[in-house]
KEKE-3310 file (N, C-alpha, C; in steps of 0.2 Angstrom, whole numbers, plus 5000, padded with zeros to 4 digits):
npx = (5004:5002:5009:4999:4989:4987:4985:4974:4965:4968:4962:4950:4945:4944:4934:4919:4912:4913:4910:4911:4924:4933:4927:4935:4950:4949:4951:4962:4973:4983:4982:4986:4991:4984:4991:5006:5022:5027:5040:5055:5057:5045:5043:5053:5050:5038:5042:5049:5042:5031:5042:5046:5035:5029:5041:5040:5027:5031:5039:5031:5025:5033:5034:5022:5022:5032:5027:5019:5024:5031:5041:5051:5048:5063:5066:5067:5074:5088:5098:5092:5081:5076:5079:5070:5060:5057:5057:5044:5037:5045:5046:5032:5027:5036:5034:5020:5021:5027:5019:5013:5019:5020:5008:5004:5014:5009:4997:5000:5010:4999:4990:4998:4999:4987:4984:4995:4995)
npy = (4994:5011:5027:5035:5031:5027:5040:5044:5033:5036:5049:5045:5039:5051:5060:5071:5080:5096:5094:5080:5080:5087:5079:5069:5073:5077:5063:5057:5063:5064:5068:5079:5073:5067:5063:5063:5058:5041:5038:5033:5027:5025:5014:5005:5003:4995:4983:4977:4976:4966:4958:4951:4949:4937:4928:4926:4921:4909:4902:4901:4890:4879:4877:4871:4859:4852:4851:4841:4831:4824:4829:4830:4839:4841:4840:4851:4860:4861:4864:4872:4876:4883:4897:4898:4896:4907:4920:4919:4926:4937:4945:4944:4955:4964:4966:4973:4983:4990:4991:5000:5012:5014:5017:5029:5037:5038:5042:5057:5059:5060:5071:5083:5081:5084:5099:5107:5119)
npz = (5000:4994:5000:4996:4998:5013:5015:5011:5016:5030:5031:5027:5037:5049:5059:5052:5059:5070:5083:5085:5082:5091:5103:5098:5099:5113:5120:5115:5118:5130:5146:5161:5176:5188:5202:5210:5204:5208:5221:5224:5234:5238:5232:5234:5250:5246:5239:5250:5260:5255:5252:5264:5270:5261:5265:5278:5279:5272:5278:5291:5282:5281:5293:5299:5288:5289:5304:5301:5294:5304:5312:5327:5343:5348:5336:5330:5337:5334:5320:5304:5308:5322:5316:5305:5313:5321:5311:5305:5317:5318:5307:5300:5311:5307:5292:5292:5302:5291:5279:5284:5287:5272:5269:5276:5270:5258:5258:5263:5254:5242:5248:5248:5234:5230:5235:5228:5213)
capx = (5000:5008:5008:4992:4982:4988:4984:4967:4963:4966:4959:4944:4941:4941:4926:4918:4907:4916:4911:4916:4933:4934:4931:4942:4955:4952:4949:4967:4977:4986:4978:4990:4992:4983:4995:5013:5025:5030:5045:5058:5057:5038:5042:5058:5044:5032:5045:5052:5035:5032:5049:5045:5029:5031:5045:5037:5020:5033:5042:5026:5020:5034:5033:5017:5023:5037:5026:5012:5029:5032:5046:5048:5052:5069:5069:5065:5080:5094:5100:5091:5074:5077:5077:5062:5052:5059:5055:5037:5037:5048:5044:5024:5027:5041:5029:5014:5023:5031:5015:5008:5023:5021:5001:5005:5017:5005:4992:5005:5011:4993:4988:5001:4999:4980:4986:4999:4989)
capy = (5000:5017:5035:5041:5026:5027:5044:5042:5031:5040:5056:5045:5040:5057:5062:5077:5083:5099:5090:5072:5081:5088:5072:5064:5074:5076:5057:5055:5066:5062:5072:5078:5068:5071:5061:5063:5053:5038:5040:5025:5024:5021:5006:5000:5001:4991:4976:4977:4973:4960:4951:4950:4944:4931:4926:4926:4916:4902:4898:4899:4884:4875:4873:4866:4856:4849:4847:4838:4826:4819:4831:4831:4846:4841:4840:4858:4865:4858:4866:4879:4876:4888:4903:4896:4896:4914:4925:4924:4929:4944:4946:4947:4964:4970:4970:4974:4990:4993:4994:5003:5019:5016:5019:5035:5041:5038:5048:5062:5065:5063:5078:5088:5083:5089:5105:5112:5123)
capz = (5000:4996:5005:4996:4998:5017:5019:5009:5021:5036:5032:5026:5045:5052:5060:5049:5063:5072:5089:5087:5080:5099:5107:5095:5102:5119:5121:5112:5121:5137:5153:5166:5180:5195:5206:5210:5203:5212:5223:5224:5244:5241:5228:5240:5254:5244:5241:5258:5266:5251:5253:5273:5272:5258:5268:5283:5278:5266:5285:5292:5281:5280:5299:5297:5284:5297:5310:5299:5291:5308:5315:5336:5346:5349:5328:5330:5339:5329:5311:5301:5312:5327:5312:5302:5318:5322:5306:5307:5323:5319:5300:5299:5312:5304:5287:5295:5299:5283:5276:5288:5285:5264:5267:5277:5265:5251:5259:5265:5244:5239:5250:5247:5228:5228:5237:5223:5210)
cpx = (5005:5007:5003:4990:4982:4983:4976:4965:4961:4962:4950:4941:4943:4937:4926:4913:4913:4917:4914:4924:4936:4936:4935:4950:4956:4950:4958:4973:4980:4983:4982:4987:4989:4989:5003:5016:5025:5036:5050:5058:5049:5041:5048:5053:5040:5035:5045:5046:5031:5036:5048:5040:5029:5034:5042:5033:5025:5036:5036:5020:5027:5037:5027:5017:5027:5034:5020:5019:5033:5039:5045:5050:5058:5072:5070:5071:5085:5094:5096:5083:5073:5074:5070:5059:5053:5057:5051:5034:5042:5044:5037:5024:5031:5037:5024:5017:5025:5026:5009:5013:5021:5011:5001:5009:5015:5001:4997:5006:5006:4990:4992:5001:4993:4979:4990:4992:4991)
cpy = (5006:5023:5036:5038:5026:5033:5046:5039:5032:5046:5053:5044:5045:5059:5069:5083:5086:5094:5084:5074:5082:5083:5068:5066:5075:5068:5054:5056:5066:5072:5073:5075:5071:5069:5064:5058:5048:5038:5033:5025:5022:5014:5003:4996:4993:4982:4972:4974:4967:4954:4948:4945:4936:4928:4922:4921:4908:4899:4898:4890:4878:4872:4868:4860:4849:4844:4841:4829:4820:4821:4832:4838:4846:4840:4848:4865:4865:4862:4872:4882:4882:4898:4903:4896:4906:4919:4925:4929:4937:4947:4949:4952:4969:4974:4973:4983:4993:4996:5001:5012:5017:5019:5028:5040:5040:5042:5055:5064:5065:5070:5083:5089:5087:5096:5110:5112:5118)
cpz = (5000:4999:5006:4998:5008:5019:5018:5015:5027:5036:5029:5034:5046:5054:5057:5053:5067:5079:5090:5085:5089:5104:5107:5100:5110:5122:5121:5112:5126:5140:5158:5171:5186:5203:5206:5209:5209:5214:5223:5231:5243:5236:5233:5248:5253:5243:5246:5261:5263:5253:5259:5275:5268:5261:5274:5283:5273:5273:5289:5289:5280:5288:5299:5293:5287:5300:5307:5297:5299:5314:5325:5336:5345:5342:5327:5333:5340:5321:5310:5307:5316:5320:5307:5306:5320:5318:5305:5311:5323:5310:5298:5304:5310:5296:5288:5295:5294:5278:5276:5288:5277:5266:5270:5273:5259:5252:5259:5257:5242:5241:5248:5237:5228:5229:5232:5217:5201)
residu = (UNK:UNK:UNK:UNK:UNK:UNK:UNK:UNK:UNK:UNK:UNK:UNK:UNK:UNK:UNK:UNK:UNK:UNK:UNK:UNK:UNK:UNK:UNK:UNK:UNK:UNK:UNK:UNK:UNK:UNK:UNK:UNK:UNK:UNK:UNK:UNK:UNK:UNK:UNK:UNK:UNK:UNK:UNK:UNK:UNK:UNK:UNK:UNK:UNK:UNK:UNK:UNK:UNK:UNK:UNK:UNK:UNK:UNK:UNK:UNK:UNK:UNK:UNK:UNK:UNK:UNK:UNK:UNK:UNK:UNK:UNK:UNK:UNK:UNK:UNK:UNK:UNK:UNK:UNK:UNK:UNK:UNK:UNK:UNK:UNK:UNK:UNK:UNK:UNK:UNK:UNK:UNK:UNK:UNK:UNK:UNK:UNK:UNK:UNK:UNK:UNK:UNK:UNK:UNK:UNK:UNK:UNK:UNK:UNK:UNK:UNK:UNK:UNK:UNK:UNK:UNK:UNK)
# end
């Protein structure tokens, strides 16, 4: 197909109506942003309380998983165990907070972005 037949074509679709020209264009056109960029401390945040909990909740079942497999107590306080029993118990508060500073620091830039003119 060559130039014309292209540009034929395109200028056949065109809407011939002034209004639908309007919408066309304000439809087709990027709208600034109401938000504020995202920050890289909020998306470091967002992992950080991701990687924690994931974490978290995978040694959480693979106690359960353990204890279902037939492991004693005194399997449990030998080797890597003592730390798989330990990171949820520190982990699910550590994320818990983390999420709970990125939601304050997502409100905190939205207000101040709704604020600038």
């Amino acid at each position: 197909m060559g130039a014309g037949a292209q540009r034929a074509r395109a200028l056949a679709n065109q809407p011939t109506h002034p209004a639908a020209a309007r919408i066309l264009v304000r439809m087709s056109t990027k709208q600034p942003a109401d938000d504020a960029p995202v920050r890289p401390i909020d998306r470091i945040l967002t992992f950080m309380s991701l990687g924690v909990i994931v974490l978290s909740v995978a040694c959480f079942f693979a106690l359960l998983i353990a204890d279902a497999a037939g492991l004693d107590t005194e399997d449990f306080a030998e080797g890597i165990w003592p730390v798989v029993a330990t990171v949820p118990m520190i982990g699910l508060p550590v994320g818990f907070v983390l999420i709970f500073v990125l939601l304050i620091m997502t409100m905190i830039r939205k207000g101040r972005a709704s604020k600038r003119p």
